[in-house]
KOLMAR-513631 format. One record per residue (C-alpha): residue number from 0; residue in three letters; x, y, z. Coordinates in steps of 0.2 Angstrom, whole numbers. Layout:
atom seq NUM, type Ala, c1 X, c2 Y, c3 Z;
...
//
This chain:
atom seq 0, type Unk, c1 -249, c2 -19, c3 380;
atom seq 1, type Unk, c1 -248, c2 -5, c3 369;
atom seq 2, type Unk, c1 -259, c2 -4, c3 353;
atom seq 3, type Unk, c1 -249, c2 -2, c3 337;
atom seq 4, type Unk, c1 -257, c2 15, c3 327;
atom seq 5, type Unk, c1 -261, c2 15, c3 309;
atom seq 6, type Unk, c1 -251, c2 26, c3 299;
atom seq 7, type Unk, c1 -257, c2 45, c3 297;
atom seq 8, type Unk, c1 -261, c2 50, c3 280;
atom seq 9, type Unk, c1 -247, c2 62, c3 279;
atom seq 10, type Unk, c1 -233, c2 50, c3 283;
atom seq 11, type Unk, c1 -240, c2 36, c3 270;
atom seq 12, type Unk, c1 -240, c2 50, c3 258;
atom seq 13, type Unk, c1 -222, c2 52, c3 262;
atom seq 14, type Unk, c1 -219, c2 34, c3 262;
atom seq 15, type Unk, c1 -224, c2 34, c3 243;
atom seq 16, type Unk, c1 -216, c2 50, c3 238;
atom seq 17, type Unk, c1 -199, c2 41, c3 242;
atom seq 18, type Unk, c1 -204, c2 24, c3 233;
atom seq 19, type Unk, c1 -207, c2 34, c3 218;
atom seq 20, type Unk, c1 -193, c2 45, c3 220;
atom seq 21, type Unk, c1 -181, c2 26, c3 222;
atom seq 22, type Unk, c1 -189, c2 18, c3 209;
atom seq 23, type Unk, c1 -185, c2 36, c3 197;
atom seq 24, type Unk, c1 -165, c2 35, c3 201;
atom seq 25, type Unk, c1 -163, c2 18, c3 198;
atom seq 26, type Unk, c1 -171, c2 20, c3 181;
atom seq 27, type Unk, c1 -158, c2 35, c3 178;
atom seq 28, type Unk, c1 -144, c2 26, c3 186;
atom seq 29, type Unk, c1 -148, c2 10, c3 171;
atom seq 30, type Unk, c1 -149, c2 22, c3 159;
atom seq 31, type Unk, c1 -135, c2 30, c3 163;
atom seq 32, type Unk, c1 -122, c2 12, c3 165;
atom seq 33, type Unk, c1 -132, c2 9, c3 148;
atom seq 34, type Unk, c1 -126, c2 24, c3 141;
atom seq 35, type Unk, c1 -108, c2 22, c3 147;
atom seq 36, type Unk, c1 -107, c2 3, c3 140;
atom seq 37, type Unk, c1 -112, c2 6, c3 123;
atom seq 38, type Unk, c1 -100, c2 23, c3 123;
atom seq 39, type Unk, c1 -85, c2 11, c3 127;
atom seq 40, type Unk, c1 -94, c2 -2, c3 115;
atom seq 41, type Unk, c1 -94, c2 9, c3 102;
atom seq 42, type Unk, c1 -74, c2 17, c3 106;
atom seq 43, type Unk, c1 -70, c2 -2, c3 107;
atom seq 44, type Unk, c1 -76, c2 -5, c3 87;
atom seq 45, type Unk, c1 -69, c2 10, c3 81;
atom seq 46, type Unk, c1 -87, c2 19, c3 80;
atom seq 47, type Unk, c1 -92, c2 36, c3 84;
atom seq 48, type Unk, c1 -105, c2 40, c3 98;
atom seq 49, type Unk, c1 -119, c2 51, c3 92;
atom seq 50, type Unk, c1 -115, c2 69, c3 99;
atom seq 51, type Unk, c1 -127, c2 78, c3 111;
atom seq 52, type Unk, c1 -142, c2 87, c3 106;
atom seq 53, type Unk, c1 -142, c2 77, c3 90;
atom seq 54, type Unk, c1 -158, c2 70, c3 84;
atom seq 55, type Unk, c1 -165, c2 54, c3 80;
atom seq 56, type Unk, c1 -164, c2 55, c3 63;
atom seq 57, type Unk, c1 -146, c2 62, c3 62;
atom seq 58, type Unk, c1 -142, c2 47, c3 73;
atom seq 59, type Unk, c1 -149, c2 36, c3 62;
atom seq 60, type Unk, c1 -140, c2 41, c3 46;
atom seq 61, type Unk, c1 -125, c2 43, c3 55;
atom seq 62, type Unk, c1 -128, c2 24, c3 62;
atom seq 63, type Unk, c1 -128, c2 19, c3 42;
atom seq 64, type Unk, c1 -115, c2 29, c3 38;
atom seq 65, type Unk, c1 -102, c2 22, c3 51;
atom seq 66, type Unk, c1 -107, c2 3, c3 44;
atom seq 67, type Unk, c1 -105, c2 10, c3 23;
atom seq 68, type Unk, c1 -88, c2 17, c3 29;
atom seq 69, type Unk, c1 -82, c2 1, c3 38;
atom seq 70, type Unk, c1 -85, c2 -10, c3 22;
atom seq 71, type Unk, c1 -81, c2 3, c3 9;
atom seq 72, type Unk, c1 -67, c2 15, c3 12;
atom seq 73, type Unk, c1 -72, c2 32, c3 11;
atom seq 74, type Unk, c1 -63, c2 40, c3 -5;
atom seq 75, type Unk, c1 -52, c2 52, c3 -6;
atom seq 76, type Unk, c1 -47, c2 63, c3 -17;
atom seq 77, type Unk, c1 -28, c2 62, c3 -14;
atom seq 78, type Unk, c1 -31, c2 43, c3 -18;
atom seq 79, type Unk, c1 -38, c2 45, c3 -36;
atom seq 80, type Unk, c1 -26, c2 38, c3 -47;
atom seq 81, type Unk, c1 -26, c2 50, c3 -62;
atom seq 82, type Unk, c1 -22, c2 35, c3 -76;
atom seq 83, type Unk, c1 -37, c2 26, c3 -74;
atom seq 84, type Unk, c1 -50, c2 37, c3 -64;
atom seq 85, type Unk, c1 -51, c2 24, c3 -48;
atom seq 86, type Unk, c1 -52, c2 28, c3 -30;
atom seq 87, type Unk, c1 -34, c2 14, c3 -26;
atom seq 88, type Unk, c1 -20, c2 23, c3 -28;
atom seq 89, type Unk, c1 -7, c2 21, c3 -14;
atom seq 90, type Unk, c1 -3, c2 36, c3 -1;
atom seq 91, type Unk, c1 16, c2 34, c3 -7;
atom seq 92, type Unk, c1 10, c2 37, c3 -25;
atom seq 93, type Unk, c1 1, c2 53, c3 -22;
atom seq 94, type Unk, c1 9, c2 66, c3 -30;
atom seq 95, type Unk, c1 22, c2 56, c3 -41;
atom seq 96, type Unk, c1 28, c2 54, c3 -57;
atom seq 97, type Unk, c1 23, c2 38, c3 -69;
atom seq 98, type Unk, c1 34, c2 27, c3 -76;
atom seq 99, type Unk, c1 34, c2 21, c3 -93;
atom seq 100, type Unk, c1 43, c2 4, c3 -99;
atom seq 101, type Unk, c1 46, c2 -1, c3 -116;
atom seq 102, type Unk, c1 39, c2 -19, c3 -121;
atom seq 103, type Unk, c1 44, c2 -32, c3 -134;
atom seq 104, type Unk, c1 28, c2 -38, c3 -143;
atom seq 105, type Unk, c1 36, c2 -48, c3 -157;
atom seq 106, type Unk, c1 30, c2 -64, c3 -155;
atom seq 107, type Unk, c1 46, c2 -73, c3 -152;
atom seq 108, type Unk, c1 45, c2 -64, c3 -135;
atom seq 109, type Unk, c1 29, c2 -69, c3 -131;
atom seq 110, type Unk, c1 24, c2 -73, c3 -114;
atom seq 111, type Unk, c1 27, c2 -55, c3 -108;
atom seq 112, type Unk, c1 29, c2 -52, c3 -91;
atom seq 113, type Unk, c1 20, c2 -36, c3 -81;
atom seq 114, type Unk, c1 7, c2 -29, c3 -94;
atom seq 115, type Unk, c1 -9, c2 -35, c3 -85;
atom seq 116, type Unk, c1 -4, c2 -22, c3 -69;
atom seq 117, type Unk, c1 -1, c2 -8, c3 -81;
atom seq 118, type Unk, c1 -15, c2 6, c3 -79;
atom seq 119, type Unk, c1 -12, c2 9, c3 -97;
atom seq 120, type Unk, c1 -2, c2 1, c3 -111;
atom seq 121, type Unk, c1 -1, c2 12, c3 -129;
atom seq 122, type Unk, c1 4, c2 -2, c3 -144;
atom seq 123, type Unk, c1 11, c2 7, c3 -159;
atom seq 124, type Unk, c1 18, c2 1, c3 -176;
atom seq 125, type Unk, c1 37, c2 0, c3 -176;
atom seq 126, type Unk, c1 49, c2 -7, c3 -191;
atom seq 127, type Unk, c1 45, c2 -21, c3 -200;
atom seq 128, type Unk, c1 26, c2 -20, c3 -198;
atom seq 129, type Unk, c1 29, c2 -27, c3 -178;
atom seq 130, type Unk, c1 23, c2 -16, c3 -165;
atom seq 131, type Unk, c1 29, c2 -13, c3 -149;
atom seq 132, type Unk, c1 20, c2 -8, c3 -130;
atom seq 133, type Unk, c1 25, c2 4, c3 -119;
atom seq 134, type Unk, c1 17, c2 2, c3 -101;
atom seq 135, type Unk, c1 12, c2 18, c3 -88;
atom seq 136, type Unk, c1 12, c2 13, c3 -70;
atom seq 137, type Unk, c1 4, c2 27, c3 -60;
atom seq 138, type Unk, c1 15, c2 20, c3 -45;
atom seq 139, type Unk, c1 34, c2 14, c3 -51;
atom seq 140, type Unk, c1 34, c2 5, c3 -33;
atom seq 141, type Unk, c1 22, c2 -7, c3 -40;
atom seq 142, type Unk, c1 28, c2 -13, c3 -55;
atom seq 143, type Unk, c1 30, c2 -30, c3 -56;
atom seq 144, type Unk, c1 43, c2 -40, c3 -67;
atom seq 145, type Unk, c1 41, c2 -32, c3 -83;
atom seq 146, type Unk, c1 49, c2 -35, c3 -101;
atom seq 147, type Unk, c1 56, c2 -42, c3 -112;
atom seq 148, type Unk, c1 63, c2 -23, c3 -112;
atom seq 149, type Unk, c1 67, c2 -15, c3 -128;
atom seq 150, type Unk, c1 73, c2 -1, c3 -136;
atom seq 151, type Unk, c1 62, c2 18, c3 -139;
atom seq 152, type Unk, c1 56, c2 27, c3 -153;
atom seq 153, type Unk, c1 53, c2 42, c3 -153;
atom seq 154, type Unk, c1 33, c2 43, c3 -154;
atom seq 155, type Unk, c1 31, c2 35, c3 -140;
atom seq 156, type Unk, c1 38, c2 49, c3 -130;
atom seq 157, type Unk, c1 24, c2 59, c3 -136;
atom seq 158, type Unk, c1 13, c2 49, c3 -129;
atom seq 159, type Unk, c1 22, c2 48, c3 -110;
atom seq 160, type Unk, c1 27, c2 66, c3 -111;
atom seq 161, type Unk, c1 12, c2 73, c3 -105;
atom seq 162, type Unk, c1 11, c2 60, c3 -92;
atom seq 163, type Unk, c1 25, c2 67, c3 -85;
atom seq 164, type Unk, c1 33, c2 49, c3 -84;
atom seq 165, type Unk, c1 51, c2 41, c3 -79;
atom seq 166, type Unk, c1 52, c2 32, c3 -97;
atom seq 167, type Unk, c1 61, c2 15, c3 -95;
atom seq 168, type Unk, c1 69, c2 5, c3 -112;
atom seq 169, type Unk, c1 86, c2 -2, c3 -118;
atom seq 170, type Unk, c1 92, c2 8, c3 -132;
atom seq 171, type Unk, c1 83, c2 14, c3 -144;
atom seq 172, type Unk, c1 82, c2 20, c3 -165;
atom seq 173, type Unk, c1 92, c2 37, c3 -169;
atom seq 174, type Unk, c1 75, c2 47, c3 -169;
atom seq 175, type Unk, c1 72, c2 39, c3 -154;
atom seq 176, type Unk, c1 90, c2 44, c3 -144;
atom seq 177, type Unk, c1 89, c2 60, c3 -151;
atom seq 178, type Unk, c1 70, c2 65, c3 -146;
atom seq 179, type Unk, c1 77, c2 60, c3 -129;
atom seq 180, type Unk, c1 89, c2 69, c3 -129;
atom seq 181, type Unk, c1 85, c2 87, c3 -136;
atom seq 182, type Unk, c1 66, c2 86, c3 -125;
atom seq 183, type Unk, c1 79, c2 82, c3 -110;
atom seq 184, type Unk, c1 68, c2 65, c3 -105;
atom seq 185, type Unk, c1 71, c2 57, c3 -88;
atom seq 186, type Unk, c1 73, c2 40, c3 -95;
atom seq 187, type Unk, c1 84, c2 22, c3 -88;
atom seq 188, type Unk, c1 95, c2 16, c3 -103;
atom seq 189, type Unk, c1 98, c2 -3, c3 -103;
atom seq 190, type Unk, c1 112, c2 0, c3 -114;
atom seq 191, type Unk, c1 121, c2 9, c3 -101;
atom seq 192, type Unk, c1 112, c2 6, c3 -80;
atom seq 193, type Unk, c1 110, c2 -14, c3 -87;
atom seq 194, type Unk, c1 118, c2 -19, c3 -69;
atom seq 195, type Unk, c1 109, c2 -4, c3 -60;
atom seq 196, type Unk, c1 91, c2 -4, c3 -66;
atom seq 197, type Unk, c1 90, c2 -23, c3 -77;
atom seq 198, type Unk, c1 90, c2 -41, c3 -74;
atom seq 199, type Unk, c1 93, c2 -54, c3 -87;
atom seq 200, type Unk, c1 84, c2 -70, c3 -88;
atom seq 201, type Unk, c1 100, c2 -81, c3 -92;
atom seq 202, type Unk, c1 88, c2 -95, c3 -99;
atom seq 203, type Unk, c1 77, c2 -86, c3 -111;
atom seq 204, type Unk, c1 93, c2 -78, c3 -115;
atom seq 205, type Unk, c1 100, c2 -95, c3 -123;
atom seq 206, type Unk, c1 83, c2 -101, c3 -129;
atom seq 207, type Unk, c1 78, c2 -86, c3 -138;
atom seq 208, type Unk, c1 92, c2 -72, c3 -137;
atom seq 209, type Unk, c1 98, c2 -57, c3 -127;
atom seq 210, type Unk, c1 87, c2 -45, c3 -131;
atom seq 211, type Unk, c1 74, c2 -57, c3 -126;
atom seq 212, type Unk, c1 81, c2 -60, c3 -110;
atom seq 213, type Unk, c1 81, c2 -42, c3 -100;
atom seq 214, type Unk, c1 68, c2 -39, c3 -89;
atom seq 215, type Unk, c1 68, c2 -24, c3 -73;
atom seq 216, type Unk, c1 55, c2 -23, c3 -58;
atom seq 217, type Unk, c1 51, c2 -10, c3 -45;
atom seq 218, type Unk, c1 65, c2 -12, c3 -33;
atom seq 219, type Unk, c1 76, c2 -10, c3 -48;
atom seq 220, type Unk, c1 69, c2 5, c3 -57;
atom seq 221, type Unk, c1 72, c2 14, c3 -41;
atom seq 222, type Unk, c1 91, c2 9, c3 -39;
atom seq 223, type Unk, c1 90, c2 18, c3 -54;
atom seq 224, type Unk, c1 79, c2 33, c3 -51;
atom seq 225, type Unk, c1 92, c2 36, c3 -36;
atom seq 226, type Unk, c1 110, c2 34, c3 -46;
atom seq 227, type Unk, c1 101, c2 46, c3 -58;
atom seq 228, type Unk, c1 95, c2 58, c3 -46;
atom seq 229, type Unk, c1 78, c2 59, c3 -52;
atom seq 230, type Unk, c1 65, c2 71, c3 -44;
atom seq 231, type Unk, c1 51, c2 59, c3 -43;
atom seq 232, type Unk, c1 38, c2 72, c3 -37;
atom seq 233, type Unk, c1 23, c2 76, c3 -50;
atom seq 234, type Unk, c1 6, c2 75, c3 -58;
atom seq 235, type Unk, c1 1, c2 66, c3 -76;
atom seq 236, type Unk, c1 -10, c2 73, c3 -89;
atom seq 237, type Unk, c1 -19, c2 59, c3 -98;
atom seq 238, type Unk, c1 -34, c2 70, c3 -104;
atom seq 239, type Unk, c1 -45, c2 61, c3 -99;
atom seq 240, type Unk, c1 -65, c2 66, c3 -93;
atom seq 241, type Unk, c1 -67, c2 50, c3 -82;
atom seq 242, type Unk, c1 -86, c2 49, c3 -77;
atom seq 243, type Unk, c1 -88, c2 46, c3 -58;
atom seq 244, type Unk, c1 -103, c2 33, c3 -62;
atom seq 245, type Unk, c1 -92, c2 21, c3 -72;
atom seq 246, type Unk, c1 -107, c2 19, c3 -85;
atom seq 247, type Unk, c1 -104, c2 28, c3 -100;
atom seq 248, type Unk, c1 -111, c2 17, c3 -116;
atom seq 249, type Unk, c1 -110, c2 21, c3 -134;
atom seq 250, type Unk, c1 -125, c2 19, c3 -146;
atom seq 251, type Unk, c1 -116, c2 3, c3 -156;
atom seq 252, type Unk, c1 -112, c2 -15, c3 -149;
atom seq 253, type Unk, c1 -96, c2 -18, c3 -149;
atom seq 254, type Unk, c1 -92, c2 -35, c3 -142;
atom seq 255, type Unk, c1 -81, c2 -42, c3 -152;
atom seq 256, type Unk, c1 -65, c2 -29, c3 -161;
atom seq 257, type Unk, c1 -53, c2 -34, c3 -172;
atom seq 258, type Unk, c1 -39, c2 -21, c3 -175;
atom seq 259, type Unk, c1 -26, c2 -24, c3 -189;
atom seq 260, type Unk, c1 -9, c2 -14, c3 -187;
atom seq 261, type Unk, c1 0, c2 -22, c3 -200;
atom seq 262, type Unk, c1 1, c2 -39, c3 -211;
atom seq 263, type Unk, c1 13, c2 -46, c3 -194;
atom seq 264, type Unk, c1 0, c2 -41, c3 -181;
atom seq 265, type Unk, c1 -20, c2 -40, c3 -178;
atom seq 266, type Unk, c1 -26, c2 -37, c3 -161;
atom seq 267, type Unk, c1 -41, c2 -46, c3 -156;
atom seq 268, type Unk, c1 -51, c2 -38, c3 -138;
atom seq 269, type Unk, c1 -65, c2 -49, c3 -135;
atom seq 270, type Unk, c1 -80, c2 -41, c3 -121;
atom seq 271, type Unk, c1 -81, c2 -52, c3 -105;
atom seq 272, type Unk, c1 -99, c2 -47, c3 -101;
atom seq 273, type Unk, c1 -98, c2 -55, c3 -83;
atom seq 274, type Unk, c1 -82, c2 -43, c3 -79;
atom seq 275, type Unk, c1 -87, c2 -30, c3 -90;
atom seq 276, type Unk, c1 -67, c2 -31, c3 -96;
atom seq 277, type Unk, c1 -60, c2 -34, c3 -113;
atom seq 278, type Unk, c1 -46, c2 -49, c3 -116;
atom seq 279, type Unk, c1 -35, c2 -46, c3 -129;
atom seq 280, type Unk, c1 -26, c2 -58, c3 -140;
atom seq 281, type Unk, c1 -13, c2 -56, c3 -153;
atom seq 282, type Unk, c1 -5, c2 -69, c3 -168;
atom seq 283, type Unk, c1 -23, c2 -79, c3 -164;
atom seq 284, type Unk, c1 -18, c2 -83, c3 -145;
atom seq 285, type Unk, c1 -24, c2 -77, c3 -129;
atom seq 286, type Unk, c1 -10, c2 -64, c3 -124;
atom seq 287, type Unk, c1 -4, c2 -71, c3 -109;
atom seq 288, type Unk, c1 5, c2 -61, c3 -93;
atom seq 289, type Unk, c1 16, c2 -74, c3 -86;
atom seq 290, type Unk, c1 17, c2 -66, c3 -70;
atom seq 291, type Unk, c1 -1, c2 -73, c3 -65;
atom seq 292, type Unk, c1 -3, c2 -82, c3 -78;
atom seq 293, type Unk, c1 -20, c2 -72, c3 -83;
atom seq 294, type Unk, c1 -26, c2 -66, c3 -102;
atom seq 295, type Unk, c1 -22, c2 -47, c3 -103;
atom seq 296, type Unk, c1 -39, c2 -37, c3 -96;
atom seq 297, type Unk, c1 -43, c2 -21, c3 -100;
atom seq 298, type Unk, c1 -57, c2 -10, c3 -97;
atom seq 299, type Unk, c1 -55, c2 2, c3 -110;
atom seq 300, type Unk, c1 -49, c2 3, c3 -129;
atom seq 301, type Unk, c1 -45, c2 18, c3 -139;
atom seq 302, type Unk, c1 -43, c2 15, c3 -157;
atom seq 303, type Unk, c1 -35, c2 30, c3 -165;
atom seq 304, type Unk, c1 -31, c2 32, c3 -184;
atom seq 305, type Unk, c1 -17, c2 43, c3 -187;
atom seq 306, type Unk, c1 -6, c2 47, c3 -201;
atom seq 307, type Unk, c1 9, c2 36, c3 -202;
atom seq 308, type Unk, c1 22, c2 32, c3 -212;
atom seq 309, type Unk, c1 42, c2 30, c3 -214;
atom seq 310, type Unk, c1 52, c2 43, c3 -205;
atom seq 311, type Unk, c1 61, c2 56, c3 -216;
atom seq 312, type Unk, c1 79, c2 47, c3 -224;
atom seq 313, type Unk, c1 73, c2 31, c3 -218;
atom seq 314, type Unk, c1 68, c2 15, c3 -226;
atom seq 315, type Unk, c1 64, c2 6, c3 -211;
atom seq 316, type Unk, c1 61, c2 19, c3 -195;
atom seq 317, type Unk, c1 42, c2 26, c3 -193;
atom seq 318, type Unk, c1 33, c2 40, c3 -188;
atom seq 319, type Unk, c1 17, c2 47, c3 -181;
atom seq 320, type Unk, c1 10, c2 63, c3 -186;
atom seq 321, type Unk, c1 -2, c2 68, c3 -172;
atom seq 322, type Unk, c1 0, c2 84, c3 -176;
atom seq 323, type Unk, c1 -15, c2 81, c3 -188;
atom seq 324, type Unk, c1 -26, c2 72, c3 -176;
atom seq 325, type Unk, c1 -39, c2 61, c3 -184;
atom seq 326, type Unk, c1 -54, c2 51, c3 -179;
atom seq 327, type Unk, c1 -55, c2 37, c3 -170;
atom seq 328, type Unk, c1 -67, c2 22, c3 -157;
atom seq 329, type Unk, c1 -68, c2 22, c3 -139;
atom seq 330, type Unk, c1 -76, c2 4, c3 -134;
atom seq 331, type Unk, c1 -81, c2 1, c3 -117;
atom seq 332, type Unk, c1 -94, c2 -7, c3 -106;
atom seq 333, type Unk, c1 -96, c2 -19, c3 -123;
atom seq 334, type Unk, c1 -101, c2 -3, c3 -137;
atom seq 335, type Unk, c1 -94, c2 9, c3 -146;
atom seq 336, type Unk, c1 -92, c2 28, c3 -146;
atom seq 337, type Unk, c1 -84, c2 38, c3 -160;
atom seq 338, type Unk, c1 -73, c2 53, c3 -158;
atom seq 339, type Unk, c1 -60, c2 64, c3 -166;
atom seq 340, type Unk, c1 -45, c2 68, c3 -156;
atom seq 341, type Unk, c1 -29, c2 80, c3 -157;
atom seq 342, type Unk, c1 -15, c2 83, c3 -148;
atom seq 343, type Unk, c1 -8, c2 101, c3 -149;
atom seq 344, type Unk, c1 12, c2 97, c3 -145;
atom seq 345, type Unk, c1 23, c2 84, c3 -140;
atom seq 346, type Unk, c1 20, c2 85, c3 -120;
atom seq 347, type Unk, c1 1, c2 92, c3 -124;
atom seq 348, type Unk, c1 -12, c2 74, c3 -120;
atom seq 349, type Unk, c1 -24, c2 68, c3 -132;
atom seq 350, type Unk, c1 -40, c2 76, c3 -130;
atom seq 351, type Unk, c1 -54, c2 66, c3 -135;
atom seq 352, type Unk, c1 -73, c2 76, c3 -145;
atom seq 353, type Unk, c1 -87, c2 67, c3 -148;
atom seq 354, type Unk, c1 -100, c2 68, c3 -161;
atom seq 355, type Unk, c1 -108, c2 84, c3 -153;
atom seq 356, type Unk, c1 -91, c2 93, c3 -150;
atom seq 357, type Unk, c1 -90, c2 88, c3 -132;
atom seq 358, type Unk, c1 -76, c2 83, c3 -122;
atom seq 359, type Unk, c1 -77, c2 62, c3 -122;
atom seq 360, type Unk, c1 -82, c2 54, c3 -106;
atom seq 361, type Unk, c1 -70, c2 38, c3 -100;
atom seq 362, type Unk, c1 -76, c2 25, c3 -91;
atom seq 363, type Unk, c1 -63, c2 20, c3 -74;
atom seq 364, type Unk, c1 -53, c2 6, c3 -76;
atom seq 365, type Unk, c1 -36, c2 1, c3 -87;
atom seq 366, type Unk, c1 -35, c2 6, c3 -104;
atom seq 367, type Unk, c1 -27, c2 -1, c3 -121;
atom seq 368, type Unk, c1 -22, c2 13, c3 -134;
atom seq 369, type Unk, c1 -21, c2 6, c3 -152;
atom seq 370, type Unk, c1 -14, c2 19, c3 -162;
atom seq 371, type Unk, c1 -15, c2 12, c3 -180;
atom seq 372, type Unk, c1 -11, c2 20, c3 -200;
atom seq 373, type Unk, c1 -24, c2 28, c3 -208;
atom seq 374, type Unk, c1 -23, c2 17, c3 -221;
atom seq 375, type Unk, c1 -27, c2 3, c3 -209;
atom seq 376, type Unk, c1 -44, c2 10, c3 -203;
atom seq 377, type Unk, c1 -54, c2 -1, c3 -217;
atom seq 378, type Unk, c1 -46, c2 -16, c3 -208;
atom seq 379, type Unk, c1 -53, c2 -14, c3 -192;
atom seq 380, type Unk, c1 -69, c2 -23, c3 -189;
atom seq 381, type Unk, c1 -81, c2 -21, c3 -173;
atom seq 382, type Unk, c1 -95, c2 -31, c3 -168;
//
């Protein structure tokens, strides 16, 4: 028989050698199907892979990044809407024009429809001690049903001027068709696009009257932007300093403000602290968007005094010299800030000091502008 030999020392040297070197690549070869897998993983959720010859810590932060982003959209600055400072405006809004829509606020014509979605709503004495809104949408596609509609005057156009806005009413005072028409406005008349641009609400219109009863909506404003051959393309001006932070505060509470317009009409904002918004109520109710059925929110008022009175050869028509300027309270995050403010010309913006003389910071959100006589300003309480 032959006798089996022990291996020599060189060939179970060898013998080890390749053992290590096996066990080496089949480490490599997991790593490597590891690496591929979470690679099609991360393709597969919409992630990036960490590049090459990064490190650990960039991988790291890029790691959180990636899960920020995927909860909270990046923001953009082509996404800022300009009328309220918030990252949400729509990619088919960028770069258009406002529009603005005239509002029946007599109480006859309460519910209103629409004013809620506004990003900012200016309410302004008209005849008779009543007032009457006018609502800017930063995106016309949006606008919901809004109205009753009615007629313009002309002060109201300096305030949408600057916003560069498509202004929406049915027909207007004389100082109001002719400001219209000598500033050369882009505006949707009632009293002449009614079947283009307006629908009527043939019930309200036998409960409470016509002019009660016209209402228009997004789909029809821009039946009427096309007949009238609009260019729709351009940027507002509001004049506002929005801070980024969202937490500008003034040095006085201001919870609860009452702002008397006229003998007709006192309006009433009342600080939500759990949504940091302010309702707003009118003739001693809650003022109501019947669209959702929701009290009107607002995160911002502006209270301006300014000198107004009769417009000249009229015993009725009124009119707002803001050529002065004057003095006035923002009221925000539940306190008050007050300021001073001009505006140079008809199609210049507010522009909004403080106490030191420095451009007034805006908190994001919706605003509600109250622009109220000078002789009023005693009547306005805040606390």
């Amino acid at each position: 028989k032959k006798r089996s030999r022990a291996p020599s020392k060189q060939a179970a040297a060898f013998e080890s050698r390749r053992k290590e070197w096996f066990t080496h690549m089949k480490k490599k070869l997991s790593m490597l199907v590891a690496a591929v897998l979470l690679v099609m993983s991360a393709a597969g959720c919409g992630e990036n892979p960490v590049p090459s010859g990064t490190d650990s810590n960039t991988a790291n932060n890029s790691s959180v990044t990636e899960d920020a982003s995927s909860e909270t959209p990046v923001k953009k600055d082509e996404n800022l809407n300009p009328l309220t400072g918030e990252y949400n405006l729509k990619d088919r809004a960028v770069g258009k024009r406002p529009v603005s829509v005239m509002v029946n606020n007599i109480k006859k014509a309460w519910p209103q429809y629409g004013l809620s979605s506004a990003d900012i709503c200016y309410e302004i004495v008209v005849e008779g001690g009543i007032t009457r809104i006018m609502a800017v949408f930063a995106d016309y596609q949006s606008v919901p049903k809004i109205g009753s509609v009615r007629s313009v005057r002309h002060y109201f156009l300096d305030c949408s001027a600057p916003l560069n806005t498509i202004f929406v009413h049915w027909g207007g005072s004389t100082p109001g068709y002719d400001a219209v028409k000598s500033r050369g406005i882009n505006n949707i008349d009632g009293m002449s696009m009614s079947k283009v641009s307006f629908l009527r609400d043939n019930q309200l219109k036998k409960e409470k009257g016509q002019e009660f009863s016209n209402f228009t909506n997004a789909e029809l404003i821009q039946k009427g932007i096309e007949k009238k051959k609009y260019n729709t393309s351009g940027t507002p001006n509001p004049g506002f300093q929005f801070d980024p932070t969202g937490q500008v505060t003034g040095s006085v509470a201001a919870t609860d403000i009452s702002v008397k317009f006229s003998g007709y009409v006192t309006a009433d904002f009342d600080y939500d602290s759990v949504t940091g918004k302010y309702l707003k109520s009118e003739f001693g109710q809650k003022q109501i968007d019947k669209n959702n059925n929701q009290q009107i929110a607002v995160d911002n008022v502006f209270v301006l005094y300014a000198d107004i009175h009769l417009y000249a050869g009229s015993n009725k028509w009124m009119d707002v010299e803001y050529n002065k300027g004057g003095s006035g309270y923002y009221i925000s995050k539940g306190t008050k800030t007050d300021f001073t403010w001009s505006k140079s010309g008809s199609n210049k913006p507010f522009q909004f000091k403080d106490a030191s003389g420095a451009d007034l910071k805006v908190n994001p959100g919706k605003s509600w502008f109250c622009i109220v006589s000078d002789e009023q300003k005693g009547n306005t309480t805040i606390k």
